[in-house]
C-alpha positions as CSV (number, residue, x, y, z in Angstrom):
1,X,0.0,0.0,0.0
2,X,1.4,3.6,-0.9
3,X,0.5,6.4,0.9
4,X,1.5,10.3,0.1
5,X,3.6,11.0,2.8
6,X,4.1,15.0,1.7
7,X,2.0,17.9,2.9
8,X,1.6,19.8,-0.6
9,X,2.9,23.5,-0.5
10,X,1.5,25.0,-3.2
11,X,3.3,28.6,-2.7
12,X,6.7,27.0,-2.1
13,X,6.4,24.7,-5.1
14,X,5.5,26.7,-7.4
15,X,8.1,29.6,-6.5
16,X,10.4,26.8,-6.7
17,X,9.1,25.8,-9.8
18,X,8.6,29.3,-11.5
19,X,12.3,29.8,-10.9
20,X,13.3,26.9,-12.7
21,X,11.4,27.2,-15.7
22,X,13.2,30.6,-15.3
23,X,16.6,29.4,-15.7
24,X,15.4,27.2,-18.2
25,X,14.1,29.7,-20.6
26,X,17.1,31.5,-20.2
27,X,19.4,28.9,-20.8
28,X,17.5,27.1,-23.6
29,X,16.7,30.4,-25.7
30,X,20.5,31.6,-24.9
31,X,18.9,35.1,-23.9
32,X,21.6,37.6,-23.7
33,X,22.2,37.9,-20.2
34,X,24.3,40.8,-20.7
35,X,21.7,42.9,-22.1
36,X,18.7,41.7,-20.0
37,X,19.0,42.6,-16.2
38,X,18.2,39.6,-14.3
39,X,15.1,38.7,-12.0
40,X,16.9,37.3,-8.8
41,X,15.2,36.2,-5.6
42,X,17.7,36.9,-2.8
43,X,15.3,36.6,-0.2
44,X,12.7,33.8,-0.8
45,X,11.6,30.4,0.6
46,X,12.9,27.5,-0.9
47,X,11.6,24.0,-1.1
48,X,14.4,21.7,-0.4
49,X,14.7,18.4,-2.0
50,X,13.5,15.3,0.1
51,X,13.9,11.0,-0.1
52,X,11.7,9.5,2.6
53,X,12.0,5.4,3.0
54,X,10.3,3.7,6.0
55,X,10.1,0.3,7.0
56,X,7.8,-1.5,10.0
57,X,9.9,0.1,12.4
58,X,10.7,3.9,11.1
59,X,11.0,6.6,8.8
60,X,14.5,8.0,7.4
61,X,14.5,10.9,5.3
62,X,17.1,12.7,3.5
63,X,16.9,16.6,3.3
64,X,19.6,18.2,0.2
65,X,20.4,21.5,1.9
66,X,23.6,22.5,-0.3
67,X,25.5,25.2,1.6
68,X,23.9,25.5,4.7
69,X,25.2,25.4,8.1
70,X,24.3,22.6,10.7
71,X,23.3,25.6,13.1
72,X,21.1,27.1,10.8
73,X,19.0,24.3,10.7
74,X,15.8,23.8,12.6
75,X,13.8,20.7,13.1
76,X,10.8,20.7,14.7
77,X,8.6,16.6,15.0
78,X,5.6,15.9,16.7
79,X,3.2,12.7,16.4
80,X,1.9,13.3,13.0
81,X,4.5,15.7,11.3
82,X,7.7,17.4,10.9
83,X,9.4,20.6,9.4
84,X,12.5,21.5,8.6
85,X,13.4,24.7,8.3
86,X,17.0,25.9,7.1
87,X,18.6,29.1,5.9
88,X,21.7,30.2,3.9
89,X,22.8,33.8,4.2
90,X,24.5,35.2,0.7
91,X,28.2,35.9,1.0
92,X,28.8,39.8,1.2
93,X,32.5,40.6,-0.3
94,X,34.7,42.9,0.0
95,X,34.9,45.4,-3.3
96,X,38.1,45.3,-4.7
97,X,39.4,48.6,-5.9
98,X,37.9,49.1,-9.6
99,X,35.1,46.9,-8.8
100,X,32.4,49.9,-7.8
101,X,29.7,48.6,-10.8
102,X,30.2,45.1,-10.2
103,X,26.6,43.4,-10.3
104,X,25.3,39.5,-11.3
105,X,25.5,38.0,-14.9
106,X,24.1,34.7,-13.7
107,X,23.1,33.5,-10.4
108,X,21.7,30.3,-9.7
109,X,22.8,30.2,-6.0
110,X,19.6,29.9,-3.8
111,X,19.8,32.2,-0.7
112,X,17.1,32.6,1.7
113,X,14.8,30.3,3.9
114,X,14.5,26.5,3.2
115,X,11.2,24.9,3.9
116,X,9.5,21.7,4.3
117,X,7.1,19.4,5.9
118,X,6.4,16.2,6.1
119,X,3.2,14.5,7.4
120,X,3.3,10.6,8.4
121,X,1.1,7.8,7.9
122,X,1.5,6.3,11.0
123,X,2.2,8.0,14.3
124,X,5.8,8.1,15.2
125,X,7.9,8.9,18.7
126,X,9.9,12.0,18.4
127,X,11.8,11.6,21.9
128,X,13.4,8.6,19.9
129,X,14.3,10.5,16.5
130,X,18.1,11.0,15.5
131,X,19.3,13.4,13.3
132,X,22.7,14.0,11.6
133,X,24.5,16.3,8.3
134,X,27.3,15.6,5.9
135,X,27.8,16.8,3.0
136,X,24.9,19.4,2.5
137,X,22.3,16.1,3.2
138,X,20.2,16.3,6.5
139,X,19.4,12.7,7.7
140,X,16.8,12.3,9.7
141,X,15.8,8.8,11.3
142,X,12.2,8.8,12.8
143,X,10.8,5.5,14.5
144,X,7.1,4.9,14.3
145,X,4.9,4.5,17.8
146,X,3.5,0.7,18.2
147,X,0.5,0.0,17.5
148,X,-1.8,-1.5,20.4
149,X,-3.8,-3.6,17.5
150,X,-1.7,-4.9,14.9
151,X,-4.6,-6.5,13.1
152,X,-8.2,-5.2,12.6
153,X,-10.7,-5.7,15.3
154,X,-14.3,-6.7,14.4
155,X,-17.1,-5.2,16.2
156,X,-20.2,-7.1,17.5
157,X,-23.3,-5.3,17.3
158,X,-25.6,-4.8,19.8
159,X,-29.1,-3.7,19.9
C-alpha cells in the first residue's frame, strides 16, 4: 500500500518551480544575459529536496540543503508531522578597488529560507528520533509509535 507522505505547499512549489522554468528559458533560448538585467530572488523560501524510505519500524529521510550550516537548521517533530526549516545567508564581499559597478551575470545560487514538511502515515515517537548532516544532506531517522492492534478488530453489534 502507498501512501503520500508529503503535505503539498503550493506557494513553495511553485516559486520553486517558476524559478526553474526561469533558468530554463534562459538557458535554452540563450537570452543575452548581458543585455537583460536579471530577475533574482535573494530573499525567498525555498523547497528543499527530500527521499523518505520507511520500514515497520521507522522513517529515514534525507533533506539536500547544499550550503547551509548545521546551526542554521531547525527541526521541529511531533506525532503526525515534521518541518525542517533551514537558511543560507548570501556571501557579502569585499569590493576590490575598480570593482564599484560590479553586479550578477548569472546566479543560480539559492539564498534565503528553506522549507519543508512532512506528514506521516502512522504516528511516530519524536523523543526517539536522530538526526545528523554531511555533506549538505540532513538525515533524519524517525521510528514509528506501536501500535496496540496490529490486526483489525471486528465489532459485534448490539441492539
Amino acid at each position: 500500500m502507498k501512501h503520500d507522505l508529503i503535505i503539498k505547499e503550493p506557494d513553495l512549489y511553485f516559486d520553486s518551480l517558476h524559478q526553474e522554468l526561469n533558468n530554463f528559458l534562459r538557458d535554452t533560448l540563450l537570452i543575452n544575459s548581458f543585455a537583460n538585467p536579471l530577475n533574482i530572488k535573494k530573499k525567498t523560501t525555498w523547497r528543499p529536496a527530500v527521499e523518505i524510505k520507511q520500514n515497520d519500524a521507522n522513517y529515514k529521510i534525507k533533506v539536500q540543503l547544499p550550503g547551509v550550516m548545521k546551526d542554521n537548521i531547525d527541526i521541529e517533530l511531533d506525532n503526525d508531522f515534521m518541518t525542517i526549516t533551514a537558511e543560507i545567508e548570501e556571501e557579502k564581499e569585499e569590493k576590490q578597488e575598480g570593482e564599484k559597478n560590479e553586479r550578477f551575470h548569472t546566479s543560480e545560487f539559492r539564498y534565503g529560507k528553506y522549507r519543508r514538511t512532512i506528514s506521516f502515515d502512522t504516528p511516530v515517537k519524536p523523543d526517539g528520533a536522530s538526526a545528523k548532516y554531511k555533506n549538505g544532506i540532513l538525515s533524519i531517522t524517525v521510528p514509528k509509535q506501536e501500535s496496540a492492534h496490529k490486526e483489525p478488530r471486528k465489532l459485534t453489534i448490539t441492539e
